[in-house]
C-alpha positions as CSV (number, residue, x, y, z in Angstrom):
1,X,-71.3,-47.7,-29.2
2,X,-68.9,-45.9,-31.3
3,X,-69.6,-41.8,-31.5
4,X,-66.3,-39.8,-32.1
5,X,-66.4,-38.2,-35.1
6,X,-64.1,-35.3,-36.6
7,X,-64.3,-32.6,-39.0
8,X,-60.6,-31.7,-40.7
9,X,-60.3,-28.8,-42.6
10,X,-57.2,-29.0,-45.3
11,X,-56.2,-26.7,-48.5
12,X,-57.3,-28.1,-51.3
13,X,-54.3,-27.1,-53.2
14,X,-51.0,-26.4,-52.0
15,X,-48.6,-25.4,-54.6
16,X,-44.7,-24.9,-53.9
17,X,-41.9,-24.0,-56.5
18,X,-40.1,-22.3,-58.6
19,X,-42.2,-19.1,-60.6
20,X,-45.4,-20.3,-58.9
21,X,-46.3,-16.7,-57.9
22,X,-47.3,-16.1,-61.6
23,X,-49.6,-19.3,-61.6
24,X,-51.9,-17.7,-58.9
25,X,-54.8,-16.7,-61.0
26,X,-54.6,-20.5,-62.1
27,X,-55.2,-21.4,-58.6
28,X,-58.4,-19.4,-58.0
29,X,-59.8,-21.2,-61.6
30,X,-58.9,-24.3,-60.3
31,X,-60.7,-23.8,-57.2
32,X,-63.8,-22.2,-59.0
33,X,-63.7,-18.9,-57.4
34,X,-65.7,-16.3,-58.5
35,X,-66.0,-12.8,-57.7
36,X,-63.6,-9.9,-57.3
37,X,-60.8,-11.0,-54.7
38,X,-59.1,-8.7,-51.9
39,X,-55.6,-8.7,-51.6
40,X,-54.2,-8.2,-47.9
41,X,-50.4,-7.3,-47.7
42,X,-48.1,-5.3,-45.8
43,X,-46.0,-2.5,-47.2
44,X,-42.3,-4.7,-47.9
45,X,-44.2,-7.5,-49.7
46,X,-46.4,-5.0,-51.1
47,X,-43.8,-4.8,-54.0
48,X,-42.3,-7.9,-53.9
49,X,-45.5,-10.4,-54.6
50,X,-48.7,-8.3,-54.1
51,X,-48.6,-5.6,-57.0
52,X,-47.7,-9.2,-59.6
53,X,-50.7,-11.4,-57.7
54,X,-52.9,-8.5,-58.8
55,X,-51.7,-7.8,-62.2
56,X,-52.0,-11.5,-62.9
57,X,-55.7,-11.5,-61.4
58,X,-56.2,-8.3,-63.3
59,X,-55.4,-9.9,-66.5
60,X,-57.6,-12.9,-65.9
61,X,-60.5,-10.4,-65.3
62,X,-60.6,-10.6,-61.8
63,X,-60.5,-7.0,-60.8
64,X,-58.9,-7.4,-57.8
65,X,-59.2,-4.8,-54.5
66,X,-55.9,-4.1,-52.5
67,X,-55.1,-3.1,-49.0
68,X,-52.2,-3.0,-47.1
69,X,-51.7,-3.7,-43.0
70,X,-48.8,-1.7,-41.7
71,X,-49.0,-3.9,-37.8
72,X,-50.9,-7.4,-37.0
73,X,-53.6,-6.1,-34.7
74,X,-57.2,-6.6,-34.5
75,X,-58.1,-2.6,-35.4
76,X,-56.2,-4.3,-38.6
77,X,-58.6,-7.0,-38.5
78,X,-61.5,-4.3,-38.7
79,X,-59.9,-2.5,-41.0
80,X,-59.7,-5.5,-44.0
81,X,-63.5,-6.8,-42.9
82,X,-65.0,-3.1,-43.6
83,X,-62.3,-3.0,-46.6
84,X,-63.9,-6.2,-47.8
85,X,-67.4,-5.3,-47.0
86,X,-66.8,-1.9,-49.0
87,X,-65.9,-3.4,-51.9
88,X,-67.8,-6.7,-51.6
89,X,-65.5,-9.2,-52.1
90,X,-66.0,-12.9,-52.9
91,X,-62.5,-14.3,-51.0
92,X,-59.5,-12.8,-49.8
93,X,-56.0,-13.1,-50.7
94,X,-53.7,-13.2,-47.7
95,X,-49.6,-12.0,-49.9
96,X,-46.8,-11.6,-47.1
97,X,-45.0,-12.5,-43.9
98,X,-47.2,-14.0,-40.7
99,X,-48.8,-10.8,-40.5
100,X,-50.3,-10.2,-43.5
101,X,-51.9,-13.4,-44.0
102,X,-53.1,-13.9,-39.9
103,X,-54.6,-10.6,-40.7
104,X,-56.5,-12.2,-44.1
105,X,-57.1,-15.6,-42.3
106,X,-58.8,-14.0,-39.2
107,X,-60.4,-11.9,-41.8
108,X,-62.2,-14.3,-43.7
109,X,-63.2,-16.4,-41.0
110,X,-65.3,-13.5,-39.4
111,X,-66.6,-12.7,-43.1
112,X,-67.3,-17.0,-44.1
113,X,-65.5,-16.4,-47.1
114,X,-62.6,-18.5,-48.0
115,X,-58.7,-17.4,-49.0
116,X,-55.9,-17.7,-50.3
117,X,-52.2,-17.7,-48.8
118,X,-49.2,-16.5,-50.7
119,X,-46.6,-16.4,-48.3
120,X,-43.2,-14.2,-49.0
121,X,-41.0,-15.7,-45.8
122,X,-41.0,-19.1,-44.6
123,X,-40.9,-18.2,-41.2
124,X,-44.0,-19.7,-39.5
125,X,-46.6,-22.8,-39.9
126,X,-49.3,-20.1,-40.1
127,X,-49.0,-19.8,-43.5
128,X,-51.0,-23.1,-44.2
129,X,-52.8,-24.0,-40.3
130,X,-55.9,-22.7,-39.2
131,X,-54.7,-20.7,-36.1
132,X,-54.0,-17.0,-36.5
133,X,-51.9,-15.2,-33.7
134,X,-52.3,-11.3,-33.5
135,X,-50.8,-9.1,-29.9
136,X,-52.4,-7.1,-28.3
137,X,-51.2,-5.0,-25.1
138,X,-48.8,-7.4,-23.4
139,X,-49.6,-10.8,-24.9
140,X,-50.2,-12.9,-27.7
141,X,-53.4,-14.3,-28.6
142,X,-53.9,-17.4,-31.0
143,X,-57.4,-17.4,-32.2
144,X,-58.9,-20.8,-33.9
145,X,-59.4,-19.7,-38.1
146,X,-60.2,-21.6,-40.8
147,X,-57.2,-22.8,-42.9
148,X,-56.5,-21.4,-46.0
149,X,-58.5,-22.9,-49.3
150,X,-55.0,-23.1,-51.0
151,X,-51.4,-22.4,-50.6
152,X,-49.3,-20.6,-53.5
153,X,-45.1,-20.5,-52.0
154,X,-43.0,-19.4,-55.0
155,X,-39.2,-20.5,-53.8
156,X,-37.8,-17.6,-55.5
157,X,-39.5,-15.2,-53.7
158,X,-39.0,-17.1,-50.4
159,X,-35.0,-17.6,-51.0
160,X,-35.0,-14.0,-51.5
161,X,-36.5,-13.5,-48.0
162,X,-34.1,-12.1,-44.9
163,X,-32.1,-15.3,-43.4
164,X,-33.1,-14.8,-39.9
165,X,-37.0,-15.2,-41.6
166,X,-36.2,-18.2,-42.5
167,X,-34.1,-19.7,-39.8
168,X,-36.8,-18.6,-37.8
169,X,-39.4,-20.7,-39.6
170,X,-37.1,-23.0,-39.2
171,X,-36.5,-23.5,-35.7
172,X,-40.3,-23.2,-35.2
173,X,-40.5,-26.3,-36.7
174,X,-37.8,-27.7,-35.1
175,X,-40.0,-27.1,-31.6
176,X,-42.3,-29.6,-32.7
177,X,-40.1,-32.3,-31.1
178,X,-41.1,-30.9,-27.9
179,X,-44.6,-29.7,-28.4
180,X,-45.4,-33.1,-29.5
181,X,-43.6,-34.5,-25.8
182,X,-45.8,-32.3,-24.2
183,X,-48.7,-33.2,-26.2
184,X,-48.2,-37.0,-25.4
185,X,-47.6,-36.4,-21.5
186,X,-50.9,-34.5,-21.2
187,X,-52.5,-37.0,-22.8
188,X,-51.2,-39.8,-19.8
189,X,-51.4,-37.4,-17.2
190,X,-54.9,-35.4,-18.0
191,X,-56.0,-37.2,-20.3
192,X,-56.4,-34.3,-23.0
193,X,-58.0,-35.8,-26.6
194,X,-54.6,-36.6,-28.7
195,X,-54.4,-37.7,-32.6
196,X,-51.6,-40.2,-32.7
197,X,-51.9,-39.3,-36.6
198,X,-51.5,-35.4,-36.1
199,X,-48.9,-35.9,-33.6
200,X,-46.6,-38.6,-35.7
201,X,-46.8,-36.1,-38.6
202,X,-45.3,-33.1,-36.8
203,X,-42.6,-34.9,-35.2
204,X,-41.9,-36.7,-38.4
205,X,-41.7,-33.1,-39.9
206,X,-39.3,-31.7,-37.0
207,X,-37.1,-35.4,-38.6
208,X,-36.8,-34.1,-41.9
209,X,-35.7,-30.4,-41.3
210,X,-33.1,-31.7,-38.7
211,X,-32.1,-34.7,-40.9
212,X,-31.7,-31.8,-43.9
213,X,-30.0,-29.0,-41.7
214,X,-26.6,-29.1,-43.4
215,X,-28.6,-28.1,-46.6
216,X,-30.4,-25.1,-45.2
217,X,-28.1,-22.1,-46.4
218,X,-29.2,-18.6,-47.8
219,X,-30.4,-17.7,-51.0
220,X,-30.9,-21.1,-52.4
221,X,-34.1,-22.0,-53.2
222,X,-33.6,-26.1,-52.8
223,X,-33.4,-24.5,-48.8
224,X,-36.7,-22.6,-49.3
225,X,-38.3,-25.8,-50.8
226,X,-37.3,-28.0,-47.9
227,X,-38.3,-25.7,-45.4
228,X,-41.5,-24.9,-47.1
229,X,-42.5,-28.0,-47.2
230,X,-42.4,-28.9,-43.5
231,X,-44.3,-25.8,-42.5
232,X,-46.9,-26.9,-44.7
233,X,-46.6,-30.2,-42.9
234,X,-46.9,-28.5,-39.5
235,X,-49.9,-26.9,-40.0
236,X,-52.1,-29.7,-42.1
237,X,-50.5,-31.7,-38.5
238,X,-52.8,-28.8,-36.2
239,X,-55.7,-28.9,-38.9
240,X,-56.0,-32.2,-38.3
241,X,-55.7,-32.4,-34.6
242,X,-57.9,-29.4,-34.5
243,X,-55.7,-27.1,-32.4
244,X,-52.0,-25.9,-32.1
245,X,-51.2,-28.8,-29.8
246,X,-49.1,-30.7,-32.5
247,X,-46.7,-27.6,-32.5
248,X,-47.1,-25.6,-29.6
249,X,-46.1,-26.7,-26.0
250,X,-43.9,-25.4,-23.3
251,X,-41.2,-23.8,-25.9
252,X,-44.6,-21.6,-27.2
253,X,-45.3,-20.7,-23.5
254,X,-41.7,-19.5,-22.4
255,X,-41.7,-17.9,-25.9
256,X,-45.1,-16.1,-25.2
257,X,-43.7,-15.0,-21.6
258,X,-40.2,-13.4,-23.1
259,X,-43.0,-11.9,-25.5
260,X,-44.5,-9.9,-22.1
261,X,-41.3,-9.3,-20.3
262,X,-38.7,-8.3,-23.5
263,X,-41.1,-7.5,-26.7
264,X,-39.4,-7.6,-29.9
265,X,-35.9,-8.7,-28.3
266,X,-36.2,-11.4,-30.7
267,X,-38.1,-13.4,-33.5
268,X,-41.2,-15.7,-32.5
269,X,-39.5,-18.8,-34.3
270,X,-36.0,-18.2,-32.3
271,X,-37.4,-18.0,-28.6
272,X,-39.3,-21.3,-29.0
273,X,-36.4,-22.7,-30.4
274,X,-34.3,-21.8,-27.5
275,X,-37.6,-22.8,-25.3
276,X,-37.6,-26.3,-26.9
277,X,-33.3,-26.7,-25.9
278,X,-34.9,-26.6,-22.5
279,X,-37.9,-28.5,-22.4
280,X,-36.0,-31.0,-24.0
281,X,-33.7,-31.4,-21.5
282,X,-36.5,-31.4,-18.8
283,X,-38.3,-34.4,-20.5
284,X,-34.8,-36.6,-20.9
285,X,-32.1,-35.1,-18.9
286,X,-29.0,-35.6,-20.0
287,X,-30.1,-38.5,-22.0
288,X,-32.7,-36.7,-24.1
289,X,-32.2,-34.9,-27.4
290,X,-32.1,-31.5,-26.5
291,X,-28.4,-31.6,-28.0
292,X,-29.6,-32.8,-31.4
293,X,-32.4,-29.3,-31.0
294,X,-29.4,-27.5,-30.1
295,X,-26.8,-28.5,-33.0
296,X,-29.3,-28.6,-35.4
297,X,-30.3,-24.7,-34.6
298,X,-26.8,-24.1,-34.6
299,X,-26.6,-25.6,-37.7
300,X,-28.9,-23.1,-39.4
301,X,-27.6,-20.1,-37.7
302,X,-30.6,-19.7,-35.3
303,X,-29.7,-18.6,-31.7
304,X,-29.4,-20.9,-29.0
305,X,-28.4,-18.9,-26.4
306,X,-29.9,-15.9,-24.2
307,X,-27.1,-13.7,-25.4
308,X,-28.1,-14.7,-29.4
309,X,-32.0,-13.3,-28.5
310,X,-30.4,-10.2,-27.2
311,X,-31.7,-11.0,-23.4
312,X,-30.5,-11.5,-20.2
313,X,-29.6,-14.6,-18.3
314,X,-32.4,-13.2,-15.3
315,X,-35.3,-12.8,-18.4
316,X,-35.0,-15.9,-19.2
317,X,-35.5,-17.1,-16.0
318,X,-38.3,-15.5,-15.5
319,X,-39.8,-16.4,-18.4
320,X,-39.1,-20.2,-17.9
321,X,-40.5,-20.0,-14.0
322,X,-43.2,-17.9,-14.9
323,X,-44.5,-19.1,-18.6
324,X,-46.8,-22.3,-17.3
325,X,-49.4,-19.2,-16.0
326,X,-49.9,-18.6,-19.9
327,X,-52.7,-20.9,-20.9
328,X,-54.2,-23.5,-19.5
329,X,-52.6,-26.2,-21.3
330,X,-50.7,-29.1,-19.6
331,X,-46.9,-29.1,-20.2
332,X,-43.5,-30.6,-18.8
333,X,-43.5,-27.6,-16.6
334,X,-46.9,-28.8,-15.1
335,X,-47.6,-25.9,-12.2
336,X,-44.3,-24.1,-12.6
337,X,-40.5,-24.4,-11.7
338,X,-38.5,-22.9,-9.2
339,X,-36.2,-20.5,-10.5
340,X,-33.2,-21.7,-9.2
341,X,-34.3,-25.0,-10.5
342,X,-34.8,-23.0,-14.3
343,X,-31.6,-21.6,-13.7
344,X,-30.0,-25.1,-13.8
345,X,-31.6,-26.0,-16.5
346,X,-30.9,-22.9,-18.5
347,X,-27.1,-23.7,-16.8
348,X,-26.6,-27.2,-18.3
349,X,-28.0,-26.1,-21.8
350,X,-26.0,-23.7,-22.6
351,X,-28.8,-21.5,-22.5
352,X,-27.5,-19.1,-19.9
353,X,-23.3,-18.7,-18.8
């Protein structure tokens, strides 16, 4: 008898372009949203997006609530649920970077209401999945969320963003060629539950931004539209499969580690990008494509070397040795490599002199 069932949680509306950020209160009628809305931001975007979402929810009567994060912590977490509580709010209204609208997504989930993301960087798939990642002491910890009810990325204000933002969004999705390896050999050797749909879709979304490398430049928004549109792809790929699996596998863990050993040398997006040069290699050798990863970071001016994250050639392998103790989640490092063995491959990738 046939009993698998699933449950997939998607934006209803997802809405990408030039000027979109003034079409906002349009989204919230279209979903048929009522009630007064909370705005979560940080202090940069504050100006940038927030202060116009509120004056266009203003004018549509909305009387909107703000309040802004300064860190991604849980105490932040607190601080928007009793914000929200305070001023009993219908939904929330995540405006900002990864941290503003983790903070909102996390938010809402513990509060069953639903939000809204209005990103002002395209530098990670959390702007659209339903994962929200928040440190705390010497680790990172990815908490299951619900996705966001819709998606407003206004290209302007993204193209606008800092370069090494974006390039880091981009190399994040870039790591999905390996996440997706990984997701497929645990699925052989463990046996782990695997969506051949969710799994097609993120490696087909890794295609397009390599493919389209050459056209990823600063300041133009055709770049912000490309990229934009695979993150979204990305996460509606770990909606579906219900966890990060689709993009998150040994280049995640190594990136996780160097988070421990050297926090802040370097952005989230650009250590798994370096991560994935490696576990490419170590799922095809010299015949694999961790030279295509590597030329299409390059490419995009993200780093692809130890010396471009600002770390030495020991922390990374330490990180690389060490990172399979992370989570329990089946990778091509299985129980852990030697070090002199990560030293070879770190060696023959360029990843270390």
């Amino acid at each position: 008898m046939f009993e698998k069932s699933t449950w997939i949680r998607l934006p209803r509306n997802v809405v990408v372009g030039h000027d979109v950020l003034s079409r906002t209160g349009d989204v919230v009628d279209d979903l048929h949203l009522e009630g007064r809305p909370l705005i979560v931001t940080s202090p940069t975007p504050r100006t940038i997006a927030a202060e116009p979402v509120a004056a266009d929810l203003e004018a549509a009567g909305r009387d909107p609530a703000l309040v802004t994060v300064e860190e991604a912590t849980f105490e932040a977490v607190e601080t928007v649920i009793e914000a929200a509580e305070a001023e009993e709010v219908a939904y929330l209204v995540g405006v900002g970077g990864g941290k503003a609208i983790d903070i909102a997504k996390m938010a809402s989930h513990h509060l069953e209401v639903g939000f809204l993301s209005v990103p002002t960087a395209a530098s990670h798939d959390g702007i659209v999945s339903n994962r929200g990642s928040v440190p705390a002491e010497d680790t990172r910890h990815s908490v299951a969320a619900e996705p966001p009810l819709a998606v407003v990325a206004d290209t302007g204000v993204l193209a606008e963003a800092p370069w090494e933002l974006t390039t880091a969004g981009c190399a994040d999705i870039i790591s999905n060629y390996t996440a997706v390896m990984d997701w497929r050999l645990a699925r052989r050797l463990k046996n782990v539950e695997y969506s051949e749909y969710a799994a097609a879709l993120s490696e087909m979304t890794a295609e397009i931004l390599v493919d389209n490398a050459a056209m990823v430049r600063p300041g133009l928004e055709e770049s912000a539209w490309v990229v934009t549109k695979a993150l979204v792809s990305s996460g509606v790929a770990m909606s579906i499969a219900g966890s990060s699996r689709p993009a998150s596998g040994a280049e995640h863990l190594f990136s996780h580690q160097l988070d421990r050993i050297a926090p802040d040398a370097a952005l989230h997006g650009h250590q798994v990008g370096v991560g994935a040069i490696m576990a490419a290699y170590l799922h095809g050798g010299d015949r694999g494509i961790w030279r295509d990863i590597r030329d299409a970071l390059k490419s995009i001016d993200a780093p692809t070397t130890a010396a471009e994250l600002d770390i030495d050639d020991g922390t990374v392998i330490e990180a690389l040795s060490t990172c399979h103790e992370i989570r329990d989640r089946y990778t091509i490092l299985g129980d852990g490599m030697d070090a002199r063995a990560a030293r070879q491959v770190a060696e023959r990738t360029g990843v270390i002199g």
